[in-house]
VEXNUBA-189519 format. One line per field, with one value per residue (C-alpha): x, z, y; residue in three letters; residue number from 1. Coordinates in Angstrom, 3 decimals. Example, Ala and Ser with C-alpha at 12.3 -4.5 7.8 and 13.67 -1.06 7.14 Angstrom:
BEGIN
u: [12.300/13.670];
w: [7.800/7.140];
v: [-4.500/-1.060];
aa: [ALA/SER];
i: [1/2];
END
This chain:
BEGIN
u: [0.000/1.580/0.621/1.965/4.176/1.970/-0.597/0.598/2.156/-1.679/-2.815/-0.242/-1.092/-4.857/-4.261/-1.608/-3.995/-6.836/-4.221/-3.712/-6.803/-7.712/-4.107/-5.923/-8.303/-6.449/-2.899/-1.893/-1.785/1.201/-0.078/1.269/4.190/4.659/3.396/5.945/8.577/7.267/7.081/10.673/11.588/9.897/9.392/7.126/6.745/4.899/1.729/0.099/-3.722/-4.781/-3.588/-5.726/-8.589/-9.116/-8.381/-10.451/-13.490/-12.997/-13.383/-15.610/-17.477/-18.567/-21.835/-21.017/-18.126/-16.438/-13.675/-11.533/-9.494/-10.847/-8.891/-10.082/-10.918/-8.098/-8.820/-12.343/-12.042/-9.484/-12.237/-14.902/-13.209/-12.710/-16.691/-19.131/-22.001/-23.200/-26.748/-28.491/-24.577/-23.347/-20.396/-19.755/-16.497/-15.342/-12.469/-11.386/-10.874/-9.150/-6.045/-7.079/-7.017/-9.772/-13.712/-16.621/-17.031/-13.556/-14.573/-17.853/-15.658/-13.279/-15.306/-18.161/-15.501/-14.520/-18.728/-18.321/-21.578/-22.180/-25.535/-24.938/-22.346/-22.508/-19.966/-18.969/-16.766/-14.808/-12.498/-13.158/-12.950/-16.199/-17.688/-17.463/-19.054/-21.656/-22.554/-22.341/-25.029/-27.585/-26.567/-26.222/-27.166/-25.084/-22.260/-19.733/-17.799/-15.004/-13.932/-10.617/-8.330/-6.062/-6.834/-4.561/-1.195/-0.383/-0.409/-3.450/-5.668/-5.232/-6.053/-8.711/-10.721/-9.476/-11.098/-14.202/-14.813/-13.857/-17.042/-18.464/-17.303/-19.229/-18.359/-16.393/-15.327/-12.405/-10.318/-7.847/-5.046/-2.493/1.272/1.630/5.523/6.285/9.862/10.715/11.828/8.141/7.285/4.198/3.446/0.467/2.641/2.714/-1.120/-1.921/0.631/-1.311/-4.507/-3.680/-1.788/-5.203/-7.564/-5.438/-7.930/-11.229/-9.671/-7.435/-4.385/-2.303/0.437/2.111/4.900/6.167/6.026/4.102/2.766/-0.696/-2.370/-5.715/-7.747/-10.477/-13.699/-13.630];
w: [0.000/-0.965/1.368/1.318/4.892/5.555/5.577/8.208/10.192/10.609/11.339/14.185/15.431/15.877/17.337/19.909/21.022/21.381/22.957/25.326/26.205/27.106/28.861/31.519/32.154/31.288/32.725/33.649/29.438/27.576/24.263/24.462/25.034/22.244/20.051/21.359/20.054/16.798/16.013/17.589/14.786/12.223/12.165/9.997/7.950/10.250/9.623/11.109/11.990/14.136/10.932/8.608/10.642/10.971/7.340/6.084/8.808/7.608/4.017/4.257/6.909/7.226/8.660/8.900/11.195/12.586/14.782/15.708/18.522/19.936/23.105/24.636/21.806/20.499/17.044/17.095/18.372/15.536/12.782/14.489/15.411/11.375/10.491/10.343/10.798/12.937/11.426/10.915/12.043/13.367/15.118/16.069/18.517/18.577/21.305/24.481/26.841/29.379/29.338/33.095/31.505/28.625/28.486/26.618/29.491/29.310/25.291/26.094/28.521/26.669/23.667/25.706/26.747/23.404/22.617/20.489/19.860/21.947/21.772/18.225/19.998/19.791/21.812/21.917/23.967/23.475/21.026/17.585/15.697/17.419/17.847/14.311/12.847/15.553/14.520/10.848/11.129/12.724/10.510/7.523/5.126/6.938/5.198/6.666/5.047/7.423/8.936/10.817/11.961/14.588/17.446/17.597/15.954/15.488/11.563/12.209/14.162/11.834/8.699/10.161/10.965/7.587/5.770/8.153/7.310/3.571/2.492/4.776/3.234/0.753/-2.782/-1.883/2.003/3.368/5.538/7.140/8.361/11.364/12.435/8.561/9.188/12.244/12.784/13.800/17.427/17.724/18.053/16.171/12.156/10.945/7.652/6.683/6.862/5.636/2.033/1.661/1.988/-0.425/-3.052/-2.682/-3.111/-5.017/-7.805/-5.507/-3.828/-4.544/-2.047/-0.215/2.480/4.318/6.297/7.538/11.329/12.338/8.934/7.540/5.238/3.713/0.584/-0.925/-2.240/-5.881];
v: [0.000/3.304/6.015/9.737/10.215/13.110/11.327/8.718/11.103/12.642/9.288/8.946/11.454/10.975/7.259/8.706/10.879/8.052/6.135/8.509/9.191/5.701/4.987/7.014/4.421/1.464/2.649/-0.823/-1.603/-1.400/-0.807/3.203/1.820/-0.704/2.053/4.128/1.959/1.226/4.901/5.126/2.039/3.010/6.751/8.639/5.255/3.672/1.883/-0.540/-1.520/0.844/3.662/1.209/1.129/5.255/5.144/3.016/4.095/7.517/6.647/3.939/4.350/0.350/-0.462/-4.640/-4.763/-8.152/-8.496/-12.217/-10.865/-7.571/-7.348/-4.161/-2.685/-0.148/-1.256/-0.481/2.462/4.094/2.479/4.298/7.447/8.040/7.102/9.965/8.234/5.266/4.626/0.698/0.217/-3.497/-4.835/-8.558/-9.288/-12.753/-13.314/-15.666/-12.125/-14.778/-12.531/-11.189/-7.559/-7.431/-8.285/-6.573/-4.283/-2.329/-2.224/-0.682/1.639/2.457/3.307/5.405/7.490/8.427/9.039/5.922/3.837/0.136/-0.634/-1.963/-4.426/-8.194/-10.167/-13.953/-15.292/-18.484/-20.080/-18.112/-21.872/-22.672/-19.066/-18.044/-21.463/-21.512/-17.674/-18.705/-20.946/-18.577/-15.877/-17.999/-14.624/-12.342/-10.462/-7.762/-4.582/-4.864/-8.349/-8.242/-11.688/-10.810/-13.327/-16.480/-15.677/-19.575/-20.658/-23.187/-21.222/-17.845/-20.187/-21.631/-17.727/-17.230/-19.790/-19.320/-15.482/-15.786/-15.931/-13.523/-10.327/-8.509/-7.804/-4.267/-5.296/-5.993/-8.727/-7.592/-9.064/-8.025/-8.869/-10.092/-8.918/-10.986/-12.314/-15.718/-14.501/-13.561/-16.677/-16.240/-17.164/-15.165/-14.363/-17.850/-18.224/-14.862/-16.107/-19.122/-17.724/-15.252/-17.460/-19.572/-17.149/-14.681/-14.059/-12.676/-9.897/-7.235/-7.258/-5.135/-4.395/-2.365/-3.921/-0.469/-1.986/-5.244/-5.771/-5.250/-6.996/-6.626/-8.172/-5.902/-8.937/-8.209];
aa: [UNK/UNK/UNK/UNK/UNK/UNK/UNK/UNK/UNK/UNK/UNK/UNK/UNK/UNK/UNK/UNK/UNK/UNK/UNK/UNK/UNK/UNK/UNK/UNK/UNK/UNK/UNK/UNK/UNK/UNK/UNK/UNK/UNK/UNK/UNK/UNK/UNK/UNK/UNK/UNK/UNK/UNK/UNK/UNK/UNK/UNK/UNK/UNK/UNK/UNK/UNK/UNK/UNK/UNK/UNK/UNK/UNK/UNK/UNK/UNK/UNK/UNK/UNK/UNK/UNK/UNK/UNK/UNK/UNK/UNK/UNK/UNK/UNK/UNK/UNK/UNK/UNK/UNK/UNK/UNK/UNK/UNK/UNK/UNK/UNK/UNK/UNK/UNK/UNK/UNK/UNK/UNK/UNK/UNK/UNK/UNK/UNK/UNK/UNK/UNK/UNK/UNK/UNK/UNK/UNK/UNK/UNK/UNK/UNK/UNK/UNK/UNK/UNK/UNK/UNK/UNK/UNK/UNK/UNK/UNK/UNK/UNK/UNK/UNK/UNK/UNK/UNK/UNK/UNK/UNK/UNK/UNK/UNK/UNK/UNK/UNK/UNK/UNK/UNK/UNK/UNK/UNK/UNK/UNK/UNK/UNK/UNK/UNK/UNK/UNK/UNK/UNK/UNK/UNK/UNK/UNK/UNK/UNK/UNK/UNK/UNK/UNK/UNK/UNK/UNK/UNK/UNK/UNK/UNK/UNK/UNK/UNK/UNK/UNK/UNK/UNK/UNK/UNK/UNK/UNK/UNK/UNK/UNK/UNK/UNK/UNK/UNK/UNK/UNK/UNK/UNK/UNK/UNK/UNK/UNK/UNK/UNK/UNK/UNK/UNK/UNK/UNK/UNK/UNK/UNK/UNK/UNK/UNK/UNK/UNK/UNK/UNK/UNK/UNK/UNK/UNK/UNK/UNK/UNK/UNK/UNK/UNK];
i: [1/2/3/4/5/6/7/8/9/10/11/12/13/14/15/16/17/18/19/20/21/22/23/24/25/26/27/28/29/30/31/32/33/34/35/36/37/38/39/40/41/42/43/44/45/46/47/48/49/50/51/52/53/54/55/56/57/58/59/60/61/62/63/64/65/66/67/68/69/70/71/72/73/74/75/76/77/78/79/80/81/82/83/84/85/86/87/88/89/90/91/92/93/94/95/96/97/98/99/100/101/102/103/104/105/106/107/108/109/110/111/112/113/114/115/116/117/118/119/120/121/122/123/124/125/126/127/128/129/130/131/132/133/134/135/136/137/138/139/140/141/142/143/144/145/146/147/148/149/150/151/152/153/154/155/156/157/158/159/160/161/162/163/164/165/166/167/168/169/170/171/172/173/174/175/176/177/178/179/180/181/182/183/184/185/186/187/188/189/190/191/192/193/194/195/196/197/198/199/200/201/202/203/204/205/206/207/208/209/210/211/212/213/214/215/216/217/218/219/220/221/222];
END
């Protein structure tokens, strides 16, 4: 994805401020932190999710949203600080929250305090291989603009949300993909999973990176 600086550096800017904002409720997080020393890496290159999401909310402005791996909610919060406009809008959140930090009530906190909307939240707790399915099949119809997979890191588990949202995204939505530029002392392998699912399915999306920090990676349903 080729992105003018200036533009990043505005989008920075915006998130550190979010991030700021919500590191005084959440001070025992690290997330500032980390972000911190990407910027310190990466400089006025840098772009990750978080500059994707405001991006693409502000631009956009998606009305399907789905999230596997929501944490406490810092994603969703830069998508829906760049939308103007939160009509007939829907947002499903699929994640364990068993990390002894994050549940749906710090997301609803975190994103009240930023006048962000949460009565158009639903949340599902449990393993996202199970959740997902089990949602699929009461929703069978149901179709998303934005669909992010960013819960289990482990090659397996990220194929497996992969191949279970794939044909949940409408003609003109998204996927998208974080950590796509993790190193093997991370001890994680989402960029192996997010390759093969693109070399598989290379020909019904249009694709794009960034890799100007973690790595981001998303496929546009042609």
């Amino acid at each position: 994805m080729n992105m003018e600086k200036e533009t990043k550096k505005i989008l920075t800017s915006i998130i550190f401020h979010n991030l700021r904002i919500l590191n005084k409720i959440t001070p025992q997080d690290t997330y500032i932190l980390n972000y911190k020393n990407h910027y310190k890496k990466w400089g006025d290159d840098f772009f990750d999710l978080y500059h994707l999401a405001f991006w693409w909310g502000r631009n956009y402005n998606p009305k399907k949203i789905m999230e596997i791996g929501s944490r406490t909610g810092l994603s969703l919060v830069q998508l829906l600080s760049g939308c103007l406009d939160y009509t007939d809008m829907k947002i499903v959140l699929f994640d364990r929250w068993d990390d002894g930090l994050s549940n749906p009530e710090l997301i609803k906190k975190h994103l009240e305090y930023l006048a962000l909307p949460t009565d158009c939240i639903e949340f599902h707790q449990g393993d996202s291989a199970e959740t997902v399915p089990e949602y699929k099949k009461n929703n069978p119809n149901e179709k998303f603009d934005w669909i992010l997979v960013d819960g289990s890191h482990q090659e397996p588990c990220v194929t497996t949300d992969f191949n279970n949202v794939i044909d949940m995204v409408k003609t003109g939505g998204v996927i998208v993909a974080d950590d796509i530029n993790c190193q093997p002392e991370d001890n994680i392998d989402v960029k192996k999973a997010w390759n093969n699912f693109k070399n598989n399915n290379f020909d019904h999306f249009i694709w794009r990176e960034d890799l100007n920090g973690k790595g981001i990676g998303f496929a546009i349903k042609r």
